[in-house]
N, C-alpha and C positions, 0 to 999 in steps of 0.2 A: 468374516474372520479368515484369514493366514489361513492354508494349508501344507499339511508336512507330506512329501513325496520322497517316495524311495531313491536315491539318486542309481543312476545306470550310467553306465561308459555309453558314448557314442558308437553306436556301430561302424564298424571298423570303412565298411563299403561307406559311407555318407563321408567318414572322413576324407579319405582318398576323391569322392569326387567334388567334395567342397574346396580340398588342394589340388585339383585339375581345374576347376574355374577358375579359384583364384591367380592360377599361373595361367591360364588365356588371357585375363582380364589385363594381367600384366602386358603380355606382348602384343594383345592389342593395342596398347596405351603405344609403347615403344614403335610398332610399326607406324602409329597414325601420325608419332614425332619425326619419325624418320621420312615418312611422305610427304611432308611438310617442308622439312630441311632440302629433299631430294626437289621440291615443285618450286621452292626459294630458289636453289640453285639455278637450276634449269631458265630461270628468267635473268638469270646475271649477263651483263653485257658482254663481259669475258667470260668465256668456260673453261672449267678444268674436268676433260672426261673422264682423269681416273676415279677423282673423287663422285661424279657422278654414278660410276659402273660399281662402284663401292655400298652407295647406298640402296641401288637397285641390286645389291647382290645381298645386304643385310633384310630389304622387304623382303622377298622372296624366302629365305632361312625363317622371319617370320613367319609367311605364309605355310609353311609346310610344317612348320611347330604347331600351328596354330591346326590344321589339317589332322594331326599325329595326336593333340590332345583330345578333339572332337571322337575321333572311331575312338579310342581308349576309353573315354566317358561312356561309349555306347558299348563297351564290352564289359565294362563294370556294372551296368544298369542291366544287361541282356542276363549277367552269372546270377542275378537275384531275383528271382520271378515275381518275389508281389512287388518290389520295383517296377520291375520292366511294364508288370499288369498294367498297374497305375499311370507312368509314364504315355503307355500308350493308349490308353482315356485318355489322360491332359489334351495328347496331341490332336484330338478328334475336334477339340474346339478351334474356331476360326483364330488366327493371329498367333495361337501358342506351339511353338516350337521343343523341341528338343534342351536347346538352354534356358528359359522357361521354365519348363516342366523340371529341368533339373538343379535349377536355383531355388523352385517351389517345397521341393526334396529335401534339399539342404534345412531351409529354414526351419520346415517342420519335423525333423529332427528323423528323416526319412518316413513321412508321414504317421508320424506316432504320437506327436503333442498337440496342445489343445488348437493349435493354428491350421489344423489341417481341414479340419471342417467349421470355423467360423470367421467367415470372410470379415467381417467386422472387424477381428480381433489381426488379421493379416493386413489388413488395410490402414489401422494402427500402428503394428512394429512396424512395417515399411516407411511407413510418414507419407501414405496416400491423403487421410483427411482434412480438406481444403477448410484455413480457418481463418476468418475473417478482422479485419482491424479496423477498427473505428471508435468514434470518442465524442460524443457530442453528434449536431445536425452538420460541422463541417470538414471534419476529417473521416478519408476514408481512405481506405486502400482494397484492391480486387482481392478476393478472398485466391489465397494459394496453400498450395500445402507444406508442413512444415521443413519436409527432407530429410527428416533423421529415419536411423536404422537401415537398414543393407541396402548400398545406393545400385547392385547391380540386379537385383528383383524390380525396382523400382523404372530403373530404366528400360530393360526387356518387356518390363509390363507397358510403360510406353509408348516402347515403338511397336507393342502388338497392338495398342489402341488404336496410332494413326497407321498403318496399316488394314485396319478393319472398318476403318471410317471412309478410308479409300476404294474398298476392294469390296465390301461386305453388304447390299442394300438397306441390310436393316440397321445396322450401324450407322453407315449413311445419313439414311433419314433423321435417326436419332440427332447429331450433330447437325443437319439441317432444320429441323425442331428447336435445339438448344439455343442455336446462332441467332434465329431468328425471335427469341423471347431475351435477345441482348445477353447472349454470355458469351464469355471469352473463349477464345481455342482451346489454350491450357487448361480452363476449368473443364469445358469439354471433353478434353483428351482424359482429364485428369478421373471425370466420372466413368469415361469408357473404359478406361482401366481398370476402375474399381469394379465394372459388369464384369470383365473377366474375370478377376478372383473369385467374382460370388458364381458364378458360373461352377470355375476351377474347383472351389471347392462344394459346390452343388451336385458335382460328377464326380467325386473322392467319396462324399459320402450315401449317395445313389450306388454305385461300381456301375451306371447307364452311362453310355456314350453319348456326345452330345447331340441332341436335335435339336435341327433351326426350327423347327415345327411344334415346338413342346408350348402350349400354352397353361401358363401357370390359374390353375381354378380355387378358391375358397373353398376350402372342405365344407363348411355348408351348402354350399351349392348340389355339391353329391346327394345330401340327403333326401 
């Protein structure tokens, strides 16, 4: 059955830094069009240097926007202590950074709704869960994930997977385990991702930093 919840305003600080991602996200976008247009240039048989000095002088005004909105998220996140708490868990896990932890924020409505501690239910709204298409014994396609819900959580989570697939051994192994039982990169990436949510929020609802050494035991086992 439906349940009825009290409605609350958004706390004022999550707004503010869900309107500070959204405006990086943006000038990232514009600086990566602009590096682009500048690297097209650059290969033209004839040059024009003003129009070159032009677009190197708009990356740049990107880059220090981009610079300006980062410490400002960290000053917004530093004024609120169980923020900052939290925040700085996230970060203890391999691949999770700062935007990350702060897109993590966002979504769970600064750690207060039911997404903060059920990785399942984050791996859902994001559009992590790889779902497969087929019809009969001869149509098939590689099971992928859908892509709906917040594309910039899903991409930071990502590129913290293949980052920790490269840098991390036991991650590593994992995807060397995976590859070799015939699965794709992407589903690969796509499961390593999902260990860091369940991680992410395995360490939200612990308030334990993360250990590479934690081995997970069946409470029967204790008795």
């Amino acid at each position: 059955t439906d349940e009825l919840h009290f409605w609350r305003p958004k706390d004022e600080v999550v707004e503010q830094i869900k309107v500070l991602l959204v405006t990086r996200e943006q000038l990232v976008t514009q600086k990566t069009a602009m590096g682009n247009a500048l690297h097209a240039l650059k290969h033209k048989v004839v040059q024009t240097p003003l129009a070159n000095r032009i677009h190197e002088a708009n990356i740049q005004q990107f880059s220090d926007q981009i610079k300006d909105i980062e410490k400002e998220l960290q000053k917004y996140i530093d004024k609120h202590p169980d923020f900052k708490k939290k925040i700085q868990l996230l970060k203890t896990i391999p691949g999770v950074g700062m935007l990350l932890a702060a897109n993590f924020l966002v979504i769970t409505d600064g750690f207060r709704n039911e997404l903060t501690y059920n990785y399942r239910k984050v791996s859902s709204f994001a559009g992590f869960c790889p779902y497969e298409f087929s019809s009969g014994s001869s149509v098939y396609k590689r099971p992928r994930s859908v892509k709906y819900g917040p594309s910039r959580i899903r991409k930071l989570a990502h590129l913290a997977a293949r980052s920790v697939i490269t840098h991390r051994k036991k991650f590593k192994q994992y995807a060397v385990m995976k590859e070799a039982e015939g699965k794709c990169k992407k589903i690969i990436q796509n499961n390593v991702a999902n260990k860091l949510l369940k991680i992410m929020c395995a360490v939200l609802r612990t308030r334990v930093p993360y250990n590479p050494n934690h081995v997970s035991v069946h409470p029967e086992l204790l008795s």
